[in-house]
C-alpha positions in Angstrom: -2.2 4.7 -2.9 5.1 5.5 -2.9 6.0 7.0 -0.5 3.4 5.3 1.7 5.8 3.2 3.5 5.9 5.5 6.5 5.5 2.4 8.8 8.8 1.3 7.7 12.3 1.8 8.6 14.6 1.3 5.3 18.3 1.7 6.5 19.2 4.2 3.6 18.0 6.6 1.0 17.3 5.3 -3.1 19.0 8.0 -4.1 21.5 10.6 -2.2 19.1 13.3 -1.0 18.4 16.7 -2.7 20.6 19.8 -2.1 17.9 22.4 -3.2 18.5 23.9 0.4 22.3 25.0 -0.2 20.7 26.9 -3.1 17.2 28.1 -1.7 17.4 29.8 1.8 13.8 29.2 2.3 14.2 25.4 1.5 14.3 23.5 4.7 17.7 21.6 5.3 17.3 17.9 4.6 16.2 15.2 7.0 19.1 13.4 8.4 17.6 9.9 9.1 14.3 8.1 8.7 12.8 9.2 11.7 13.0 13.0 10.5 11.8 11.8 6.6 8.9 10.8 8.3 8.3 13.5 10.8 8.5 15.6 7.5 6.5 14.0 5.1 3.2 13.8 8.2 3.7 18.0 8.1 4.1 17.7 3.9 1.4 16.0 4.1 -0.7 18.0 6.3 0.2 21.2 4.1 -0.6 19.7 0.6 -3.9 18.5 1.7 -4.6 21.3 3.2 -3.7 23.4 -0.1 -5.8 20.8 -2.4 -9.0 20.8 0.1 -8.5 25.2 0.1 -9.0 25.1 -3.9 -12.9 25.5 -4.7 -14.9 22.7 -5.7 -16.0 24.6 -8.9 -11.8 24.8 -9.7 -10.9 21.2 -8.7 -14.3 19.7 -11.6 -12.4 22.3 -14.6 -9.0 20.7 -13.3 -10.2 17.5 -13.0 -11.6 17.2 -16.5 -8.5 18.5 -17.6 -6.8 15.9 -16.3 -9.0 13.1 -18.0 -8.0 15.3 -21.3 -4.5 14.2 -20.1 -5.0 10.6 -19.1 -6.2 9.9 -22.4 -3.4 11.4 -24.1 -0.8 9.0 -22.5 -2.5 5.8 -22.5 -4.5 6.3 -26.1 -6.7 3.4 -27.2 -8.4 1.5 -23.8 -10.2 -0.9 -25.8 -9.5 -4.4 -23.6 -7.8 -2.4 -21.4 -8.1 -2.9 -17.7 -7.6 0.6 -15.9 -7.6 1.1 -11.7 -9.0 4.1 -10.7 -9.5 5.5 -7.3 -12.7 6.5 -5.8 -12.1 10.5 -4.6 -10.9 11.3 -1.6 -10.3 14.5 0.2 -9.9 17.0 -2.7 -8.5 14.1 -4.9 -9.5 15.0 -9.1 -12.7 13.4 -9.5 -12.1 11.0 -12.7 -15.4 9.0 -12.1 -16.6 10.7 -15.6 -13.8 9.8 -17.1 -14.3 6.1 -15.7 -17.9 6.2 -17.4 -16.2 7.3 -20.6 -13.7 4.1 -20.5 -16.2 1.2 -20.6 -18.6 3.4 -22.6 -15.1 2.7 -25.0 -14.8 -0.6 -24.5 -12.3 -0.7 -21.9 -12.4 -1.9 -18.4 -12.5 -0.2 -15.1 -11.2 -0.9 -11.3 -11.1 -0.2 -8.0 -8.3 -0.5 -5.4 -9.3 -2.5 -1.9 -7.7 -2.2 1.1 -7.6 -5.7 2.2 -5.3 -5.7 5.4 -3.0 -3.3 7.1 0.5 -4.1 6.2 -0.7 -6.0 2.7 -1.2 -5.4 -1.1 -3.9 -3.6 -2.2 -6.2 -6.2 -4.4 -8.1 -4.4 -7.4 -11.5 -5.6 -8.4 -13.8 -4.8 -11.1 -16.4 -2.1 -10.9 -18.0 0.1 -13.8 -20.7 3.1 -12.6 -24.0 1.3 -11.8 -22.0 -1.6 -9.9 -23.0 -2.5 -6.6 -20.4 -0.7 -3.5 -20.2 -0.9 -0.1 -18.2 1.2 2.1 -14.3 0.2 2.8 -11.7 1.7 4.7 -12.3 5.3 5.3 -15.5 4.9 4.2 -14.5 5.3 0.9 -16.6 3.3 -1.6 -15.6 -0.5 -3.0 -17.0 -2.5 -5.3 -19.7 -4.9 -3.1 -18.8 -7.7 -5.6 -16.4 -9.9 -8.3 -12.9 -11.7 -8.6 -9.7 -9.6 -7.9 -8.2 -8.4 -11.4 -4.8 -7.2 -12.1 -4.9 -3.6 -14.2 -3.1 -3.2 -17.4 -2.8 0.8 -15.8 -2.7 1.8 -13.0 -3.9 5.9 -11.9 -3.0 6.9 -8.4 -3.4 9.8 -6.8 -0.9 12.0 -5.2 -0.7 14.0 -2.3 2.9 15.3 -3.4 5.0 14.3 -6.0 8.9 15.3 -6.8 10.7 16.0 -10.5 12.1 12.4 -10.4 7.7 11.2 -10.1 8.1 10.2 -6.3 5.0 10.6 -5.0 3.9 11.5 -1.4 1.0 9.3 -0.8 -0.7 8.8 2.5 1.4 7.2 4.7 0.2 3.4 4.8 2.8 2.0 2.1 0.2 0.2 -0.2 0.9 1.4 -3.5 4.8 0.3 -3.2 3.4 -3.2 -2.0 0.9 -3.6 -3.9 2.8 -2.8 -7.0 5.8 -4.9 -6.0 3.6 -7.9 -5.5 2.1 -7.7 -9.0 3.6 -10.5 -11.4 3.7 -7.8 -13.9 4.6 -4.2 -14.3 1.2 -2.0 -15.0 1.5 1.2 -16.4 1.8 3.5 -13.5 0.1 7.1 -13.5 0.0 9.9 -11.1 -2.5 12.4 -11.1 -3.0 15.9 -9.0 -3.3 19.3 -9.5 -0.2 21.4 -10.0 0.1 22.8 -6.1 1.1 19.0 -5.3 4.7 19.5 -7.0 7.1 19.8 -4.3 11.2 19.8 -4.7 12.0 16.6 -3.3 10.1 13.4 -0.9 13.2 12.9 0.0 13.1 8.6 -1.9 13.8 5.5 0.5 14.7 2.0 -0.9 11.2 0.8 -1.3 9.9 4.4 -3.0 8.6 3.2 -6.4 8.5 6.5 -9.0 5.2 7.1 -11.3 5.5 5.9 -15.0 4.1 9.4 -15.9 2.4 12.1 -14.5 -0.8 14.3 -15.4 -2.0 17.3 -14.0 -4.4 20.3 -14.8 -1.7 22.0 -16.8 0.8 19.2 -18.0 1.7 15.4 -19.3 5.1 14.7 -18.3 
């Protein structure tokens, strides 16, 4: 789950694009038009997941438990609280400790659900023990229960920028769903450091992380 919307065409950048090239030979000039933005964030892509899936498993559980450090930093009490979570994926941090640790403290967890190509995501409940079934990807959903809206949201990265654009997976869901919600959630990204990269180059419908936690910082 920004920067998903590569099945889009938006007729002009957020934001005019980044000029880290004129200073940085090695920084690749900028995409002129949509069609190269997305040429470039499939080979981004590629790379970062590459990267992420090259760190040991061993590396990415320290990290990873960092990171829940992290997450509770920012959001502080989650008593009543209604957090989304993400069930991991390809090298993603694995925060389904952390999960445990959130209803263990009297807050409540969820899962995103990939409903229809083209859609929001719905969220629905699930706390460890729940029933799941597989989803899209195969990735694990919660077999049962109403659709909730989270108070927070945490989504993974593949990239993300210094502005908190992330580089997400191509199938525009997080800007969707998060444009569909009747209220704003608090929005977190989470990765490991290697993710950063100098720009995703933002379109119209890019929606920017609230915050961001990694391994090594809170920002």
């Amino acid at each position: 789950m920004a920067s998903d919307h590569d099945d889009q065409s938006p007729a002009q950048y957020a934001s005019p694009p980044c000029f880290m090239h004129e200073l940085d030979p090695e920084f690749r000039a900028a995409p002129a038009d949509w069609p190269d933005v997305r040429r470039w964030r499939k080979a981004e892509r590629e790379r970062l997941i590459n990267a992420r899936l090259a760190v040991s498993a061993d590396a990415r559980a320290a990290m990873s438990e960092r990171i829940a450090e992290g997450l509770d930093a920012v959001i502080g009490e989650v008593t009543g609280r209604m957090v989304s979570l993400y069930w991991p994926f390809r090298g993603e941090p694995d925060l389904r400790p952390w999960m445990a640790s959130v209803n263990a403290r009297g807050g409540r967890t969820a899962l995103p659900i990939v409903v229809e190509k083209g859609h929001p995501l719905i969220f629905r409940a699930y706390a460890p023990g729940d029933k799941l079934e597989k989803g899209v990807w195969n990735i694990p959903i919660p077999a049962n229960g109403d659709p909730v809206l989270p108070d927070v949201v945490i989504s993974p990265i593949v990239g993300i920028d210094p502005r908190h654009f992330r580089l997400g997976y191509g199938g525009g869901f997080f800007d969707r769903t998060l444009a569909a919600m009747p209220f704003k959630p608090l929005v977190i990204g989470v990765g490991y450091e290697l993710q950063r990269i100098a720009t995703i180059y933002p379109q119209t419908h890019d929606i920017p992380m609230d915050r961001l936690v990694t391994e090594a910082s809170v920002q």
